[in-house]
C-alpha positions in Angstrom: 64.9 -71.6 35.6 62.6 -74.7 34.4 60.0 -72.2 34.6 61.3 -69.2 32.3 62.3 -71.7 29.7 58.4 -72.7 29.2 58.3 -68.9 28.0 58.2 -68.6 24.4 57.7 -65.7 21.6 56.8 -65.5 17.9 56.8 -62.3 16.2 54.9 -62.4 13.5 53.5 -59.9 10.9 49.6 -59.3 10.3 50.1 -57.4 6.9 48.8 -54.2 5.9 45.2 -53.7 5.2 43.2 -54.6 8.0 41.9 -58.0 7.5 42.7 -59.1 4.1 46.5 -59.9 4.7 46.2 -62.3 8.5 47.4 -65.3 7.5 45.2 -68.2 9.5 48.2 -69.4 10.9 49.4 -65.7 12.6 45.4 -65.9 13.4 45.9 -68.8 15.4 49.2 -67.7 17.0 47.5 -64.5 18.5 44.4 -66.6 19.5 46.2 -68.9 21.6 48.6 -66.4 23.1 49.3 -65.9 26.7 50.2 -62.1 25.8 49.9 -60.4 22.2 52.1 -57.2 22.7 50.9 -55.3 19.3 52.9 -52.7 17.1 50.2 -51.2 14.4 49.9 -48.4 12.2 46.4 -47.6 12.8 43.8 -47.3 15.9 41.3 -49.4 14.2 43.3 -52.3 13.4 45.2 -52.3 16.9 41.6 -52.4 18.0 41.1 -55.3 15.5 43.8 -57.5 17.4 42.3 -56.6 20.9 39.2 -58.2 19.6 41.4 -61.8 18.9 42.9 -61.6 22.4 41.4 -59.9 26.0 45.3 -59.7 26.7 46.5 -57.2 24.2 48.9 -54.2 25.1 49.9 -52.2 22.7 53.9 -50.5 22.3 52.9 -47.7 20.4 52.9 -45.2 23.6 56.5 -46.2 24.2 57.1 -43.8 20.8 57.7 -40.1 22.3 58.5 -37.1 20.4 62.1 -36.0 21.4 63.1 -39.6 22.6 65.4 -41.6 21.1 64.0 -44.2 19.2 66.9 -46.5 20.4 65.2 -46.3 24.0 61.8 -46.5 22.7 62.6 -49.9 20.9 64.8 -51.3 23.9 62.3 -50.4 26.3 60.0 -52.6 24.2 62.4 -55.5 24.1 62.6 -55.2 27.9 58.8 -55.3 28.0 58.2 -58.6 25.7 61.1 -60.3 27.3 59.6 -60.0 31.0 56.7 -61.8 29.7 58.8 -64.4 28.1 60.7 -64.8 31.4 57.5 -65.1 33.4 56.7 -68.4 31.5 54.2 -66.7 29.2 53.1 -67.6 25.7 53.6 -64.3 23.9 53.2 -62.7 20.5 54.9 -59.7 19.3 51.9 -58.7 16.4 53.5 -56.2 13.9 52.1 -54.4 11.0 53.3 -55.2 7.7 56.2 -57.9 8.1 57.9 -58.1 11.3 61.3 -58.3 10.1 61.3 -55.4 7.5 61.8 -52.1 9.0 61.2 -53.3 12.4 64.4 -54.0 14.2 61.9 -54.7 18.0 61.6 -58.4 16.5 64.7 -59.1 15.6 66.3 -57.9 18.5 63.6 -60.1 20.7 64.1 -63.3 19.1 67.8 -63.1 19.0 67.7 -62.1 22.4 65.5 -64.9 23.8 67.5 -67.4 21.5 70.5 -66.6 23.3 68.3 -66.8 26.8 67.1 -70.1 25.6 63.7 -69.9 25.2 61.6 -70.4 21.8 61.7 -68.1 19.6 60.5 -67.8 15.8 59.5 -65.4 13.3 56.5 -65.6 11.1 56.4 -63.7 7.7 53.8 -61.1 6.9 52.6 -58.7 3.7 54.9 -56.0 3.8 54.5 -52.6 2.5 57.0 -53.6 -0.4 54.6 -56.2 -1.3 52.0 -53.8 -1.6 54.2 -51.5 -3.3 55.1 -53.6 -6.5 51.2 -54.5 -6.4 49.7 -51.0 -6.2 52.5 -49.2 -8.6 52.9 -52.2 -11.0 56.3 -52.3 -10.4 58.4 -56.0 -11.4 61.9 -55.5 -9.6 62.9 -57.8 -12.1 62.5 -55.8 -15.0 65.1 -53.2 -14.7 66.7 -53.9 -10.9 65.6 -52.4 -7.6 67.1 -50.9 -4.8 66.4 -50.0 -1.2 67.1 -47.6 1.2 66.4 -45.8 5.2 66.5 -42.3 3.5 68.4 -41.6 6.4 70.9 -44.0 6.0 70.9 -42.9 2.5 72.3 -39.6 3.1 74.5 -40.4 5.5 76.6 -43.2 3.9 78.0 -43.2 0.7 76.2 -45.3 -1.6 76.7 -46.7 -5.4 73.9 -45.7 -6.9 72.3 -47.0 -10.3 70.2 -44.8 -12.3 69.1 -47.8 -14.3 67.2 -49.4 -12.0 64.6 -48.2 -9.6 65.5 -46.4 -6.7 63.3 -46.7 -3.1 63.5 -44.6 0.1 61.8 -45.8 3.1 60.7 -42.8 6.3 61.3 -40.2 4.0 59.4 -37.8 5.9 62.1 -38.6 9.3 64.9 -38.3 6.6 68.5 -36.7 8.3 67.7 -36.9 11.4 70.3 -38.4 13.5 69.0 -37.9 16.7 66.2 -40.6 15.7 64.1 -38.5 18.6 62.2 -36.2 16.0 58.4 -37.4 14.0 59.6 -35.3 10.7 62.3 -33.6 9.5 61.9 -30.5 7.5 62.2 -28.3 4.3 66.7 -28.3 4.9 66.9 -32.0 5.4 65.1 -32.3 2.0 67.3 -30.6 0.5 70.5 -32.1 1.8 68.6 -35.2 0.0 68.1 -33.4 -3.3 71.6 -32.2 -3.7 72.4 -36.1 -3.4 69.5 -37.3 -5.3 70.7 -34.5 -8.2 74.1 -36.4 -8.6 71.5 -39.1 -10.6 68.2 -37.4 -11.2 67.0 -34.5 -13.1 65.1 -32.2 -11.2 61.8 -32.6 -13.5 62.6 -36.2 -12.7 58.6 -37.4 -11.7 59.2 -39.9 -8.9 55.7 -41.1 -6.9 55.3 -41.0 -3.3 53.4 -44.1 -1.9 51.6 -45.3 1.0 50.0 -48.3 1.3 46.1 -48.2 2.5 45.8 -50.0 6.6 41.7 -50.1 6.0 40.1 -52.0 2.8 38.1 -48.9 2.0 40.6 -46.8 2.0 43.1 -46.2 -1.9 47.0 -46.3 -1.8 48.3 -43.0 -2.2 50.0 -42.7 -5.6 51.3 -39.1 -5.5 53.4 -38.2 -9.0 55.2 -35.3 -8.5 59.0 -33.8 -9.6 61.5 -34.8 -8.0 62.1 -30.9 -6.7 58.6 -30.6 -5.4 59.9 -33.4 -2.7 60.8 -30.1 -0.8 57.2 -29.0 0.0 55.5 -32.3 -0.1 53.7 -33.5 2.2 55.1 -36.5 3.6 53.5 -39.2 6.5 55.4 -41.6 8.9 54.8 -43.8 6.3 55.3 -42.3 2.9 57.9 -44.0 1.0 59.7 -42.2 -2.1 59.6 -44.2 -5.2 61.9 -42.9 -7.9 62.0 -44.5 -11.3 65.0 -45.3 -13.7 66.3 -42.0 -15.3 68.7 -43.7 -17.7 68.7 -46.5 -19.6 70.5 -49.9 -19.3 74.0 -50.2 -20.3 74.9 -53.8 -22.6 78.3 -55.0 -20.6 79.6 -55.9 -24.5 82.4 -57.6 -22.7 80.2 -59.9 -21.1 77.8 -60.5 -23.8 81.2 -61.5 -26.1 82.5 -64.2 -23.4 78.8 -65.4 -22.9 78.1 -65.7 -27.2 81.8 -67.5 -26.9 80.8 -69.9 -24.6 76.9 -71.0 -26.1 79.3 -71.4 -29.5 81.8 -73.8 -27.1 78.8 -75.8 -25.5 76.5 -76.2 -28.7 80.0 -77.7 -30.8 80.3 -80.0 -27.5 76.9 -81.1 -27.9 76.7 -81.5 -31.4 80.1 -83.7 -31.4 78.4 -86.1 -28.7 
């Protein structure tokens, strides 16, 4: 037992674009690592960690087509945590930030928490980061909300027209088997009929992916919202749709609000 609890794990996140977002301290971390199990998006840059540690494995072979991606992420839970129990150092390195879209390091830490070993997350550049960057998007100026496409469709949500509207794994969108790579031409549409509720269907959204190497460009794609249908869409494509109405003034609100600066500035002119 005394020796399991010198196991440890930090998941942490190494960014997007190969090289320019590894923090020095996630550097350090994979360094110094008794095991770096490694979760990227891209040959190269999984090839890029192997460089920082001889003892590098890599969890993207766990992924099969027409297996659940519930096994596929408890398998490698199972894998990191045997490590951890064998008194082992380990990093969990995963593209992008490891706790958005990636429910492997969540599940770990909580998981070894509970076992009693150390466990701690370290933030990354996510592709949302990129995202407001690359499309010049503020979230602040007119809302934003997010979405698993496929938890999207399948749970009814408020939506707000006002405000920008972002679907993550677009391209895997209704499947609820969460064994398949894509999902085709009669999911999309099941996903425009709900989109239409909201959206015109000249609507021009922008599909987006963030760039993995520093020579490549983030794809910008504008397109109308119908031509989703026959688009072609990538593991990581992400559907980007812009406010299609304009902000409604809560009057009632904006009465009790003018009220209550009246109230305060008599206060303050009184004292």
């Amino acid at each position: 037992m005394e020796n399991q609890l010198q196991g440890s794990i930090v998941c942490l996140g190494i960014g997007m674009t190969l090289g320019s977002h590894l923090s020095p301290l996630a550097k350090s971390y994979i360094e110094q690592a008794d095991v770096v199990f490694s979760l990227m998006s891209d040959g190269i840059v999984e090839q890029w960690i192997d460089d920082m540690n001889p003892d590098t494995r890599s969890l993207q072979p766990y992924y099969q087509e027409g297996i659940s991606r519930e096994v596929t992420y408890t398998n490698m839970v199972n894998a990191i945590l045997a490590e951890v129990a064998n008194g082992k150092k380990v990093v969990g390195a995963f593209y992008g930030h490891p706790g958005v879209f990636a429910c492997v390091p969540h599940r770990v830490i909580k998981q070894a928490k509970e076992l009693g070993y150390f466990a701690q997350m370290e933030p990354g550049i996510s592709a949302e980061d990129c995202l407001f960057a690359d499309l010049s998007i503020d979230p602040g100026e007119f809302g934003c909300c997010h979405f698993e496409a496929s938890q999207f469709m399948l749970y009814q949500r408020n939506i707000d027209p006002s405000a920008y509207l972002i679907l993550w794994q677009v391209s895997i969108a209704g499947d609820t088997s969460l064994a398949k790579f894509s999902t085709g031409i009669d999911y999309r549409k099941i996903l425009l009929n709900i989109l239409s509720i909201n959206y015109p269907s000249e609507h021009i959204v922008t599909l987006y992916e963030a760039p993995t190497l520093p020579i490549h460009l983030p794809r910008r794609e504008q397109i109308k919202l119908s031509d989703l249908k026959t688009a072609t869409l990538n593991p990581q494509t992400t559907l980007v749709i812009p406010p299609s109405k304009n902000m409604i003034v809560n009057n009632v609100i904006v009465k009790q609000l003018s009220l209550l600066a009246r109230k305060n500035k008599t206060i303050h002119l009184c004292e």
